[in-house]
N, C-alpha and C positions, 0 to 999 in steps of 0.2 A: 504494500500500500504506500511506505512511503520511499521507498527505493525497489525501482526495478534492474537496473542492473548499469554498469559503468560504461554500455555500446550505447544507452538510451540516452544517457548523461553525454557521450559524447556528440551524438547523433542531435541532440536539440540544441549543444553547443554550435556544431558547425553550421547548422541549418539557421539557424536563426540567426547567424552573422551575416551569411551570403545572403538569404532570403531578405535582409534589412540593407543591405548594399544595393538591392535588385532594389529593392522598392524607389531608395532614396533615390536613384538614376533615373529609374521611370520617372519620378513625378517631377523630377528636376526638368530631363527632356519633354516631358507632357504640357510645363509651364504650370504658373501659378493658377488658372483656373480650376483646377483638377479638384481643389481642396476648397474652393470657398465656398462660403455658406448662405449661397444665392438663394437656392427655394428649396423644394423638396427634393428634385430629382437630385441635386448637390450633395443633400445630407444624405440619401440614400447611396448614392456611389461611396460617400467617405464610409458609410458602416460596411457597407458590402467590402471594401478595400480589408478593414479590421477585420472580419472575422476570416476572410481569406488568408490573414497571414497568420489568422491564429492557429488555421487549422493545419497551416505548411508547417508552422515550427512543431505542434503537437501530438497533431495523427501521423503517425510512424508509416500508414498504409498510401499517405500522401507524400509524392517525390517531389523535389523540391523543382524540378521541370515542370511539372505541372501545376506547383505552384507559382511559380513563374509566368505562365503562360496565362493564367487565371488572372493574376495581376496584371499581365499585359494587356488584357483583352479589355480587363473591367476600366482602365485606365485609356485605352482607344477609345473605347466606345464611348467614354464620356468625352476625350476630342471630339471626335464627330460630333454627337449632340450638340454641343457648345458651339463649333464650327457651325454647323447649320443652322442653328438657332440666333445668332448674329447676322445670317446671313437670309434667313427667310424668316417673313412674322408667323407664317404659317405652323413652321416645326417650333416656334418660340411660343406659340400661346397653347401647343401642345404640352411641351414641357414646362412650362412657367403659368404661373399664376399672376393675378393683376391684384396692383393692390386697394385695398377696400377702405375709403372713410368712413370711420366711426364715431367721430362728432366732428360739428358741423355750424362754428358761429356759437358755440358755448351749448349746444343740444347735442344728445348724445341720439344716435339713428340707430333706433331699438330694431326695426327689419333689420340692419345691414351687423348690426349686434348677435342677433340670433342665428341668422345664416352663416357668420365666420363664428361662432361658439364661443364669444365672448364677453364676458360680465364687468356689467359697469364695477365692478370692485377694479379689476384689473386696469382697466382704464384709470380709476383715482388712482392707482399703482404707482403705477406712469408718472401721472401726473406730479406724484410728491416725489417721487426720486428726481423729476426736473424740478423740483424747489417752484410748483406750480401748486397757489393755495386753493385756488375757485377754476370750478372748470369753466366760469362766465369769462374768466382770462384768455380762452383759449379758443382759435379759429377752427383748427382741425386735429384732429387725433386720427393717423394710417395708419392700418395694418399690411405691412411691406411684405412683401410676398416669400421672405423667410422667415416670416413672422412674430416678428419684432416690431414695435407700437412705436412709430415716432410721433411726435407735436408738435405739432409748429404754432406759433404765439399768433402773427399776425400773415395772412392773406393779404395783400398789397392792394389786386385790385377785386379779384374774385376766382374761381377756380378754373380758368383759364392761362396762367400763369401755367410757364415751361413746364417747373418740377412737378408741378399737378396735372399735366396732360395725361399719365398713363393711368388716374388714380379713379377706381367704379367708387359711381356716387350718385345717388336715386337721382331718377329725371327731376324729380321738383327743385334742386338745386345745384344749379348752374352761372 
């Protein structure tokens, strides 16, 4: 149980040095997209990445070429995605989510609150970790599509403004 034998000890030794040199080159040559925490399908390749190299260093019935390989693949294919998803809106609103206002001029938008599964508690969250006392302070509160809640204080002229182009916000307020 807690020793199986000194090939196993070696075996996890050597595996998990090479298998962690492989990674580190992969994602270096993959570029920094590989790892950020854009939206779902990002978080999803980073856990898929972890438990693949959990399983090269610890299942003995796993070679490390095939761990490898698995790495490689999971690591391409999110270039690709990435790649096409900069390059077409179409594979981009497949894989990406848009982000959602959730208050709106000091009202918090109870539909667009309950469709993204989030409670005005979590919104005042927010709110007081920005050192924001009244939500009547506050123009809008997004849920960004890795969903993380930013605030923004003031709306300049209304939600046509650049960084609010990409943001779903019920037709009655525009």
């Amino acid at each position: 149980m807690f020793f199986d034998s000194w090939d196993s000890i070696l075996r996890t030794l050597v595996i998990t040095i090479l298998a962690y040199v492989v990674l580190i080159f992969l994602l270096r040559i993959s570029g920094k997209r590989t790892l950020s925490k854009m939206n779902a399908f990002d978080f999803i390749v980073t856990i898929a990445l972890g438990s693949t190299l959990a399983t090269v260093l610890l299942n003995k019935s796993v070679s490390l070429a095939d761990g490898v390989l698995a790495l490689s693949l999971l690591i391409g294919l999110q270039f690709l995605i990435t790649f096409f998803s900069v390059r077409s809106k179409r594979v981009s609103k497949l894989v990406k989510s848009i982000p959602t206002l959730l208050v709106y001029k000091g009202d918090l938008l109870q539909d667009a609150m309950r469709k993204e599964r989030v409670n005005a508690d979590e919104i005042y969250a927010i709110l007081r970790e920005k050192g924001i006392s009244s939500i009547q302070d506050v123009d809008a509160v997004i849920l960004e599509t890795d969903g993380s809640l930013n605030v923004i204080k003031c709306i300049e002229k209304n939600l046509k403004s650049d960084v609010m182009q990409p943001v779903k916000a019920p037709p009655d307020i525009q």
